[in-house]
N, CA, C and O atoms as a GROMACS GRO file, in nm:
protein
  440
    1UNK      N    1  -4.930   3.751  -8.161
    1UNK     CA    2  -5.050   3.783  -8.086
    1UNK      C    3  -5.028   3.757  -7.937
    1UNK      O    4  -4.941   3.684  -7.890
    2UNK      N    5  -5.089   3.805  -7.892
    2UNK     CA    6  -5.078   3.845  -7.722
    2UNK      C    7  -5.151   3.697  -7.688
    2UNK      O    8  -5.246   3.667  -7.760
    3UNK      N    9  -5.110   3.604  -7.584
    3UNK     CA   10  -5.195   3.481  -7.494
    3UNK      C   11  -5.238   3.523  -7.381
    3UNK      O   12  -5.179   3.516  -7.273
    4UNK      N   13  -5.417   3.599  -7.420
    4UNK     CA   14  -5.445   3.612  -7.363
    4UNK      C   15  -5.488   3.552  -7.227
    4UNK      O   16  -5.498   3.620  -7.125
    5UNK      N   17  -5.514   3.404  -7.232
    5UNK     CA   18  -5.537   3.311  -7.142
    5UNK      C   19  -5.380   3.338  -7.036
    5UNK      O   20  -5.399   3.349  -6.915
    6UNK      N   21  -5.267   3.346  -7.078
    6UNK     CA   22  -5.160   3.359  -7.007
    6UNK      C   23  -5.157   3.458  -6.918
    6UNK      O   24  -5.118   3.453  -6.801
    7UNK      N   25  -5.222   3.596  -7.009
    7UNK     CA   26  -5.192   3.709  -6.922
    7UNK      C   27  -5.325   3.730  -6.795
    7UNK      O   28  -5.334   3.826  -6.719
    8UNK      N   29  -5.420   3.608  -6.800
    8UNK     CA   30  -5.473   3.598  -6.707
    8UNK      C   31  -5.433   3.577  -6.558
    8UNK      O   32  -5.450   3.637  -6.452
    9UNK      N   33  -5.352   3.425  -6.613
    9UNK     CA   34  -5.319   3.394  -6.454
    9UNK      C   35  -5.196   3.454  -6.429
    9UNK      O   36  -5.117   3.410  -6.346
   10UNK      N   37  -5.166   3.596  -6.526
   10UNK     CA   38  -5.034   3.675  -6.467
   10UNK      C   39  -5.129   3.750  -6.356
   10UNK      O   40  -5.120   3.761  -6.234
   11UNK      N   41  -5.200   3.785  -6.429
   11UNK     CA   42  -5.322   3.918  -6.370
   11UNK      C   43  -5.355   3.841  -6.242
   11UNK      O   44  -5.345   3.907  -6.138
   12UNK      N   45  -5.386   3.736  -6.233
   12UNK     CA   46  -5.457   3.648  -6.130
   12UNK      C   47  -5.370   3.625  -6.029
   12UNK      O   48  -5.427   3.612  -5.921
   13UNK      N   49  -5.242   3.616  -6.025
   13UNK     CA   50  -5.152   3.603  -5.952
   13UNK      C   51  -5.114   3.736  -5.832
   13UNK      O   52  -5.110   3.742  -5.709
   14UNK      N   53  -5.088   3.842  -5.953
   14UNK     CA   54  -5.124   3.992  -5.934
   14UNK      C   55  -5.174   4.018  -5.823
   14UNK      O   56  -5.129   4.055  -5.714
   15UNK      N   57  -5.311   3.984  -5.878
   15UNK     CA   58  -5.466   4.041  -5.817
   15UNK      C   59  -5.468   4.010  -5.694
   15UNK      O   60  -5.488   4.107  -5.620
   16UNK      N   61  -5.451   3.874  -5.624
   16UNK     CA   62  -5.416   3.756  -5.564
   16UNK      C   63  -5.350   3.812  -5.418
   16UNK      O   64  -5.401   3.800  -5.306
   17UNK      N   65  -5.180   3.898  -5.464
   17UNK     CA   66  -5.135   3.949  -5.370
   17UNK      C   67  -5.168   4.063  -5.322
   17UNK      O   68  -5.179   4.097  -5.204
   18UNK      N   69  -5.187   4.140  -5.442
   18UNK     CA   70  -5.201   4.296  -5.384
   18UNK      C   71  -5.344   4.287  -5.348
   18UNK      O   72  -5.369   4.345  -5.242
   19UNK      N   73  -5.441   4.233  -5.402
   19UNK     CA   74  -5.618   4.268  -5.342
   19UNK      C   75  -5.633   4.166  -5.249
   19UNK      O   76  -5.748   4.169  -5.208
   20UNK      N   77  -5.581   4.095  -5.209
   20UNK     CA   78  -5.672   3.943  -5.116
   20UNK      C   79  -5.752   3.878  -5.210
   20UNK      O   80  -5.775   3.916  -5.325
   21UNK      N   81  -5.797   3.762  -5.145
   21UNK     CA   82  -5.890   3.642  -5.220
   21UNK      C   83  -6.054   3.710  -5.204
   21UNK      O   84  -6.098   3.816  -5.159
   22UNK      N   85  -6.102   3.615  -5.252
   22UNK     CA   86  -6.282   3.664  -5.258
   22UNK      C   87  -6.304   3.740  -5.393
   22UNK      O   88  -6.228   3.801  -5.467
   23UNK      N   89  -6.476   3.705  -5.397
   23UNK     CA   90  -6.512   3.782  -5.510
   23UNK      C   91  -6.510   3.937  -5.475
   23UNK      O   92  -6.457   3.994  -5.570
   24UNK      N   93  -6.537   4.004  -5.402
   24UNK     CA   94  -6.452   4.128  -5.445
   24UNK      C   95  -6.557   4.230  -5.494
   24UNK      O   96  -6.524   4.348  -5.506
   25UNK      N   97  -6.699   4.182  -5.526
   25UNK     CA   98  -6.766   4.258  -5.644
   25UNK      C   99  -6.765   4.398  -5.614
   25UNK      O  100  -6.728   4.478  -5.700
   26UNK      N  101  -6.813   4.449  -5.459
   26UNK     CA  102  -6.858   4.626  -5.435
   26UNK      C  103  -6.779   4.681  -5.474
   26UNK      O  104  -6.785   4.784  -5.541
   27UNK      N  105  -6.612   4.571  -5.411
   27UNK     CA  106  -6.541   4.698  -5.443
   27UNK      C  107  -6.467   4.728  -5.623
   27UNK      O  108  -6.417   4.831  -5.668
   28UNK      N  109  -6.486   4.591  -5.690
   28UNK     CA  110  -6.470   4.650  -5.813
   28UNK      C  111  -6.551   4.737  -5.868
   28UNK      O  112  -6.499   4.839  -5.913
   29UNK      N  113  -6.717   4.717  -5.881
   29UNK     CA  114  -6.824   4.776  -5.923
   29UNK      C  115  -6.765   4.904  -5.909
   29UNK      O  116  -6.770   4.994  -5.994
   30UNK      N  117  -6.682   4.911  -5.748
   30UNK     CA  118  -6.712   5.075  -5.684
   30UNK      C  119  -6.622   5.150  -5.802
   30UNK      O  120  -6.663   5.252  -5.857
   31UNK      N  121  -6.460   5.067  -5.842
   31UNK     CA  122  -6.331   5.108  -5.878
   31UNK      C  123  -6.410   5.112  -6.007
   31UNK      O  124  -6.441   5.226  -6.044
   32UNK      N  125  -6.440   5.031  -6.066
   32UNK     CA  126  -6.524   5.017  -6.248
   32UNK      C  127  -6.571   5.153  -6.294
   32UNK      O  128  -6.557   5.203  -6.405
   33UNK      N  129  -6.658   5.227  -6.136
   33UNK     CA  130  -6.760   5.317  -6.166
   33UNK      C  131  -6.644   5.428  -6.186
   33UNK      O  132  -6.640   5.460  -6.305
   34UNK      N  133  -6.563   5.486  -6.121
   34UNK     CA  134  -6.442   5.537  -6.068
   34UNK      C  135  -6.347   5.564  -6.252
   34UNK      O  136  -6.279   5.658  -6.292
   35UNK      N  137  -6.380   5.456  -6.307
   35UNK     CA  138  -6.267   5.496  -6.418
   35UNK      C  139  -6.365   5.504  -6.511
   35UNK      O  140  -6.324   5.546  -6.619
   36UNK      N  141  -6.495   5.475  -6.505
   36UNK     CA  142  -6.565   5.529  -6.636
   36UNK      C  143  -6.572   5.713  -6.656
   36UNK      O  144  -6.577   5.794  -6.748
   37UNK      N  145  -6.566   5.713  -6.485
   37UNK     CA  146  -6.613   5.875  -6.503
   37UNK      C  147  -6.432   5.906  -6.543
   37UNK      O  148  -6.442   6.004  -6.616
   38UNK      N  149  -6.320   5.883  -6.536
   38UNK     CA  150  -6.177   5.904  -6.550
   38UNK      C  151  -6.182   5.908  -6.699
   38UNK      O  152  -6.130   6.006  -6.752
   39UNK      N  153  -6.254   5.790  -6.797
   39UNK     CA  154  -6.280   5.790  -6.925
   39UNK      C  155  -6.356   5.879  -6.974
   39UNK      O  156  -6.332   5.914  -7.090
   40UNK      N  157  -6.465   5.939  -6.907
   40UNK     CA  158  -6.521   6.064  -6.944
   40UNK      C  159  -6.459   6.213  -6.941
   40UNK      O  160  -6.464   6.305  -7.022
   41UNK      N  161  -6.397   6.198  -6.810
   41UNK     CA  162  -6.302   6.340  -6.797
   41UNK      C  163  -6.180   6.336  -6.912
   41UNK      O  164  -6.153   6.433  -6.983
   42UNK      N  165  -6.121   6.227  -6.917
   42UNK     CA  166  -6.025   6.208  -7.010
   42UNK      C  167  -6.054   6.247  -7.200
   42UNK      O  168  -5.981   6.309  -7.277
   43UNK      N  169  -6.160   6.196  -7.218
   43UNK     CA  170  -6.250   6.233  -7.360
   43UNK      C  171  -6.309   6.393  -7.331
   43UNK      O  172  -6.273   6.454  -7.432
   44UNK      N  173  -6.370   6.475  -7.257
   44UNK     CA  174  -6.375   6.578  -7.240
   44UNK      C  175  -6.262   6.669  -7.223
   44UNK      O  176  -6.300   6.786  -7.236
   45UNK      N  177  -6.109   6.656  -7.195
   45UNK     CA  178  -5.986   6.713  -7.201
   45UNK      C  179  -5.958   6.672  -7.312
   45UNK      O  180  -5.838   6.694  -7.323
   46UNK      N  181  -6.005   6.612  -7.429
   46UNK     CA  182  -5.926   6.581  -7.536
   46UNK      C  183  -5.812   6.498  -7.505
   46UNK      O  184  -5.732   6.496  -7.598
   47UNK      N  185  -5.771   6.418  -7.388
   47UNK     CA  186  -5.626   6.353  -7.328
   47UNK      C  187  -5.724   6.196  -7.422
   47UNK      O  188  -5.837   6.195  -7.471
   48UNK      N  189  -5.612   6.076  -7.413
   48UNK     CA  190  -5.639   5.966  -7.414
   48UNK      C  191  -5.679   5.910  -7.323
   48UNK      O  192  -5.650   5.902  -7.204
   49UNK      N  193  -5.788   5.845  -7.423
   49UNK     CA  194  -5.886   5.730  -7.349
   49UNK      C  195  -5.846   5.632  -7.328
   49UNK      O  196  -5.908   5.576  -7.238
   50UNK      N  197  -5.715   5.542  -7.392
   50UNK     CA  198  -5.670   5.385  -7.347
   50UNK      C  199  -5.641   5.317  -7.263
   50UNK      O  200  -5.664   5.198  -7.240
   51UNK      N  201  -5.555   5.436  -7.184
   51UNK     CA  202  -5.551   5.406  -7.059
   51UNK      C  203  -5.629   5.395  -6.924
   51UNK      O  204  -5.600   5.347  -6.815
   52UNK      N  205  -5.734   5.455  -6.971
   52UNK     CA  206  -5.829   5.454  -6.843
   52UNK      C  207  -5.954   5.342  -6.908
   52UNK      O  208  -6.040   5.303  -6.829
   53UNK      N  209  -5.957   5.296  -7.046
   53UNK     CA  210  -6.079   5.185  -7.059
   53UNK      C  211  -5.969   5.022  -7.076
   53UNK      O  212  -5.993   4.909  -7.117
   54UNK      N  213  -5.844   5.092  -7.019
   54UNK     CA  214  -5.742   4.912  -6.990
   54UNK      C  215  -5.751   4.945  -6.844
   54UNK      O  216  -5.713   4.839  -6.793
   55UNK      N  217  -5.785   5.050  -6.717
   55UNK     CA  218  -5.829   4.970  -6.591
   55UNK      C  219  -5.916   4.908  -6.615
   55UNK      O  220  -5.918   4.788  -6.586
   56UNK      N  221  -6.045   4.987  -6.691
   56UNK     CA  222  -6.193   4.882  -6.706
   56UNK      C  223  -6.187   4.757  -6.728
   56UNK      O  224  -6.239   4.665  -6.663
   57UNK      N  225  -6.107   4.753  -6.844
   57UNK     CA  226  -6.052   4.573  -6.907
   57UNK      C  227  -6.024   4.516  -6.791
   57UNK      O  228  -6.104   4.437  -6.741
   58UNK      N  229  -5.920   4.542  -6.739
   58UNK     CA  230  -5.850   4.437  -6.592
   58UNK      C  231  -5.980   4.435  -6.479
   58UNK      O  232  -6.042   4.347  -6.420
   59UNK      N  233  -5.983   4.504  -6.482
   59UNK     CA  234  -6.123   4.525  -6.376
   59UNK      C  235  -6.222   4.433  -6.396
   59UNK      O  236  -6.300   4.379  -6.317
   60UNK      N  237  -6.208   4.426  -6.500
   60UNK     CA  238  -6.390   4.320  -6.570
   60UNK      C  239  -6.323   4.210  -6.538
   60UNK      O  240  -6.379   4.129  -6.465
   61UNK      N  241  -6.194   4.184  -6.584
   61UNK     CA  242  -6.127   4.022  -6.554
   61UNK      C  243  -6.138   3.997  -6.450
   61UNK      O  244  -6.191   3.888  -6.427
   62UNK      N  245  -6.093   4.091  -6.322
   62UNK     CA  246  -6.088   4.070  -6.274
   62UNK      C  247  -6.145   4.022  -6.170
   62UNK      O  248  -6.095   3.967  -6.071
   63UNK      N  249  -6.306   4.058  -6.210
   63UNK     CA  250  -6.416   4.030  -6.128
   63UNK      C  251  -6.452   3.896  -6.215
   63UNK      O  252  -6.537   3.823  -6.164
   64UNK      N  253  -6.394   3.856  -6.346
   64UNK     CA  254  -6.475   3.766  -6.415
   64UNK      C  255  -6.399   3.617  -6.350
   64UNK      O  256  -6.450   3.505  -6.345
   65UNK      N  257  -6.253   3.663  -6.301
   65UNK     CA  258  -6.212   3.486  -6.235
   65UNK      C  259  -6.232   3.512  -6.093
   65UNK      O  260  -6.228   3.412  -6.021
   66UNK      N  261  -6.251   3.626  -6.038
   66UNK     CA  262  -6.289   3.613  -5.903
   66UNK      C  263  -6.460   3.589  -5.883
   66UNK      O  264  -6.520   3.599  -5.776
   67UNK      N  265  -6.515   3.559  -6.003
   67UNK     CA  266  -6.641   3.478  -5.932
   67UNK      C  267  -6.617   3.320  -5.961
   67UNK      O  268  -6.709   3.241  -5.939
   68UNK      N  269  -6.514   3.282  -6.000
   68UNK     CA  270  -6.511   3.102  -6.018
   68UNK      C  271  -6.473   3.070  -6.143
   68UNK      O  272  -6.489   2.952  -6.172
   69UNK      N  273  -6.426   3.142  -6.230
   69UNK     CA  274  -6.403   3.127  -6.366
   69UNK      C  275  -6.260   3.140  -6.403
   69UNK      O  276  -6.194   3.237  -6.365
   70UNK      N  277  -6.220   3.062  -6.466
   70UNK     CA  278  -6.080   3.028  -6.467
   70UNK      C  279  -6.084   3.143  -6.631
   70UNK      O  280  -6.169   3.214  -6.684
   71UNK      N  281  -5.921   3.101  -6.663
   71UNK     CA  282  -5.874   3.211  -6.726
   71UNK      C  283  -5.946   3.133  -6.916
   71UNK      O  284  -5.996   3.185  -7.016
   72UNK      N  285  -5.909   2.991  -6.875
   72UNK     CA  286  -5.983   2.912  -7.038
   72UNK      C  287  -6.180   2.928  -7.039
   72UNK      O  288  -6.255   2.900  -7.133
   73UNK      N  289  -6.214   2.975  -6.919
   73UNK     CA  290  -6.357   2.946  -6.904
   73UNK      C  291  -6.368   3.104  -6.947
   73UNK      O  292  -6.466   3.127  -7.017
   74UNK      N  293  -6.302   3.194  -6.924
   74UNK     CA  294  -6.273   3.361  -6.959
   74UNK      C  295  -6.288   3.387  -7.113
   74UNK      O  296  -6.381   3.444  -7.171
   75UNK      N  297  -6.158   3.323  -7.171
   75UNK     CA  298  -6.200   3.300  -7.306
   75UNK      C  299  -6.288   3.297  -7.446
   75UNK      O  300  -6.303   3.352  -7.555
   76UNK      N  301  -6.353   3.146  -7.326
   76UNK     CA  302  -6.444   3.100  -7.436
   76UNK      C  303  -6.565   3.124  -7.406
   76UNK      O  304  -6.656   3.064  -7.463
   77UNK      N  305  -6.592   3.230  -7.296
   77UNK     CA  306  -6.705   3.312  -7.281
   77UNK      C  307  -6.712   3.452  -7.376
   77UNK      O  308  -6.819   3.498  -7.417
   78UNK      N  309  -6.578   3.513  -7.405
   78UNK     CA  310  -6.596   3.599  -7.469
   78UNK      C  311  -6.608   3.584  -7.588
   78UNK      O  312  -6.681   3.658  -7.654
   79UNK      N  313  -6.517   3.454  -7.654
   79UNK     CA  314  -6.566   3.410  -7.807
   79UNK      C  315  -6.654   3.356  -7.786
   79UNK      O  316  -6.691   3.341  -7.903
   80UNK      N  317  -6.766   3.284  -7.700
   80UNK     CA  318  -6.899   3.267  -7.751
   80UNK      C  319  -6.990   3.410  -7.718
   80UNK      O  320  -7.105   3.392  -7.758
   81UNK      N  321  -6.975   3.522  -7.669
   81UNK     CA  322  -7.076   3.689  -7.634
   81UNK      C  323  -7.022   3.703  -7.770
   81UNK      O  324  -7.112   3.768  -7.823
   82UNK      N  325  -6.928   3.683  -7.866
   82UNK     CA  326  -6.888   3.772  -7.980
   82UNK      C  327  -6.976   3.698  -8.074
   82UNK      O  328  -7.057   3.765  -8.138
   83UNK      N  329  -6.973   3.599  -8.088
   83UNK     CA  330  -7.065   3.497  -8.150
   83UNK      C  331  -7.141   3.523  -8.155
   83UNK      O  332  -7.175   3.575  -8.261
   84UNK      N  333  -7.243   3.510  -8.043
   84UNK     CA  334  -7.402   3.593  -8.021
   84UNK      C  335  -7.434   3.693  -8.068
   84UNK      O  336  -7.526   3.722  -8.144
   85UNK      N  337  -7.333   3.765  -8.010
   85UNK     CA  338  -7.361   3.933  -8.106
   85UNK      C  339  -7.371   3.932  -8.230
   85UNK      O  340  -7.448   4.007  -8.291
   86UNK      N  341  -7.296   3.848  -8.284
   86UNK     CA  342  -7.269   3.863  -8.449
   86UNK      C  343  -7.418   3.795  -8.476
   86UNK      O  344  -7.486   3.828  -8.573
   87UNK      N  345  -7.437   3.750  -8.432
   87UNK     CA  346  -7.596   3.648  -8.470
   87UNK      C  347  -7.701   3.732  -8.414
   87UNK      O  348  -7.807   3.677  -8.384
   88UNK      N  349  -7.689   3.838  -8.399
   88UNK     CA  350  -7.807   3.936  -8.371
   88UNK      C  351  -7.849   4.033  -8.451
   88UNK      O  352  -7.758   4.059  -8.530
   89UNK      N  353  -7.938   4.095  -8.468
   89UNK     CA  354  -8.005   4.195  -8.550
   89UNK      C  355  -7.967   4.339  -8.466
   89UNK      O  356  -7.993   4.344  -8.345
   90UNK      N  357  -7.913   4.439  -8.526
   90UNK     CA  358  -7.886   4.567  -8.476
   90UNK      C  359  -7.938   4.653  -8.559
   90UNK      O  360  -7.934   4.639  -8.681
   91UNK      N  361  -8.001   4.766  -8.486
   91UNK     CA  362  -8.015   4.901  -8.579
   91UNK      C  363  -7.905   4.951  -8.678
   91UNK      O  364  -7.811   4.881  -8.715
   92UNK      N  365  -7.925   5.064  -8.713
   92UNK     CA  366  -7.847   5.139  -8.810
   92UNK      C  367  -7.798   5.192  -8.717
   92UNK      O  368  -7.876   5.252  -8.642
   93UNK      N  369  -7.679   5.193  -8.690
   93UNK     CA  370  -7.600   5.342  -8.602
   93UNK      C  371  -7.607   5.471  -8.622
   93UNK      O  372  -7.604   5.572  -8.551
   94UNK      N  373  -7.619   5.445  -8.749
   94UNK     CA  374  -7.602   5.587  -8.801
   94UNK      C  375  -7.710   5.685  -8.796
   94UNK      O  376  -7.711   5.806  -8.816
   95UNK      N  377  -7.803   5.600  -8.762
   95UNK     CA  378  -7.979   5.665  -8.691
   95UNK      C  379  -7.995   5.713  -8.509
   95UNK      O  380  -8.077   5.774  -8.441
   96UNK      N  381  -7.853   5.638  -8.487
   96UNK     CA  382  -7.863   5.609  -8.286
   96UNK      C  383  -7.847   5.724  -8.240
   96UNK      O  384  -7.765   5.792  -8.302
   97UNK      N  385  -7.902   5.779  -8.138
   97UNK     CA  386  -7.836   5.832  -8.062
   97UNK      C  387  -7.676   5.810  -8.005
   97UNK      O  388  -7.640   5.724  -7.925
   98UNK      N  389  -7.607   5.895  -8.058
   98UNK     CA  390  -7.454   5.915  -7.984
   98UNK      C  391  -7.412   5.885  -7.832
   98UNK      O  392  -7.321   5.807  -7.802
   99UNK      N  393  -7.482   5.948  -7.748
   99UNK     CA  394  -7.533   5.938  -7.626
   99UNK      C  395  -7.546   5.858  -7.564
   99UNK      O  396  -7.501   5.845  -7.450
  100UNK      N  397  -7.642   5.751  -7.651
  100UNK     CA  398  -7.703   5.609  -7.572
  100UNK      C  399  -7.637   5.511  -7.603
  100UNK      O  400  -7.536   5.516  -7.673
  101UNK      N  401  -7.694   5.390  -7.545
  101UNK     CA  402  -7.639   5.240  -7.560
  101UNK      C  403  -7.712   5.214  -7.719
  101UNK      O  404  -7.824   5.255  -7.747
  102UNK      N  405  -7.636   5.148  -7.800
  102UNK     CA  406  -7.686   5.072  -7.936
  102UNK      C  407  -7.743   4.908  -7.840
  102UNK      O  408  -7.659   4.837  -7.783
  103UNK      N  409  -7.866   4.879  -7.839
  103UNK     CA  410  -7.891   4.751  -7.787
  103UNK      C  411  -7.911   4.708  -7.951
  103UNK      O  412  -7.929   4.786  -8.044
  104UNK      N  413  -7.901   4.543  -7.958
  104UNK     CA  414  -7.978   4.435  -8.013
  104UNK      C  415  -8.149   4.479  -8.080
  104UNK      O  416  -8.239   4.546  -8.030
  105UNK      N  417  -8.142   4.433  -8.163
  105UNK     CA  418  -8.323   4.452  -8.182
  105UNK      C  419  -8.370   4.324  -8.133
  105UNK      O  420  -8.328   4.218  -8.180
  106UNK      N  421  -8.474   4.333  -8.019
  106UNK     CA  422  -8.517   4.208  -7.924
  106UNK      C  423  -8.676   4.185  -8.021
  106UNK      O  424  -8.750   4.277  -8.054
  107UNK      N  425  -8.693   4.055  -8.048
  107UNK     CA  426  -8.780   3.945  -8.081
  107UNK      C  427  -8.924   3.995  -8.036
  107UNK      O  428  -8.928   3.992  -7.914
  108UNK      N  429  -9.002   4.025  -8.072
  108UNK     CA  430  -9.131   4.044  -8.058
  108UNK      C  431  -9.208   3.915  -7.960
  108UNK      O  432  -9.215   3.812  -8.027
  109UNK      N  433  -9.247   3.904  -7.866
  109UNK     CA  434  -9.344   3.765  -7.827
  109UNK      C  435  -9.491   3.817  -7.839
  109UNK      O  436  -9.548   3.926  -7.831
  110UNK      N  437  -9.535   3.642  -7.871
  110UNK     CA  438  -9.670   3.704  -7.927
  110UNK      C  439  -9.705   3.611  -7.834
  110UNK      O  440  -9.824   3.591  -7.809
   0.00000   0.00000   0.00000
């Protein structure tokens, strides 16, 4: 299995020289927005999608230790969002719109 925590502070090192320090956010947001539509053109040519939703991946990291978050705090944020999720109530997919986001079924307040 791949260490992922490792290939952080490869990425981080990376990131480090070629982008400068700082959080960075506009201009990832800007690059993020940039390869979703690359993932759309790419799925509309019938070409592969992997390569253009692994900039997204690095991209998300990359904004996730450039706000203060180390590569073990990276981690165990994503095994505890997987956690959560699993502990949530979801629709049927198979009812969803294709199109849209599948959210959570959110809690009624009374």
């Amino acid at each position: 299995m791949m260490d992922l925590e490792r290939y952080l502070y490869k990425q981080m090192l990376f990131s480090m020289r070629a982008f400068g320090p700082g959080h960075r956010v506009g201009g990832i947001i800007d690059h993020i927005t940039k390869e979703f539509e690359e993932v759309r053109n790419a799925f509309a040519e019938g070409e592969p999608t992997l390569p253009e939703w692994i900039d997204v991946i690095i991209l998300a990291f990359d904004g996730a230790w450039r706000s203060g978050a180390t590569p073990e705090d990276i981690c165990r944020a994503l095994e505890h969002k997987l956690e959560v999720n699993q502990s949530r109530q979801w629709p049927d997919w198979r009812t969803a719109d294709k199109g849209k986001a599948i959210e959570h079924i959110r809690e009624e307040s009374t």
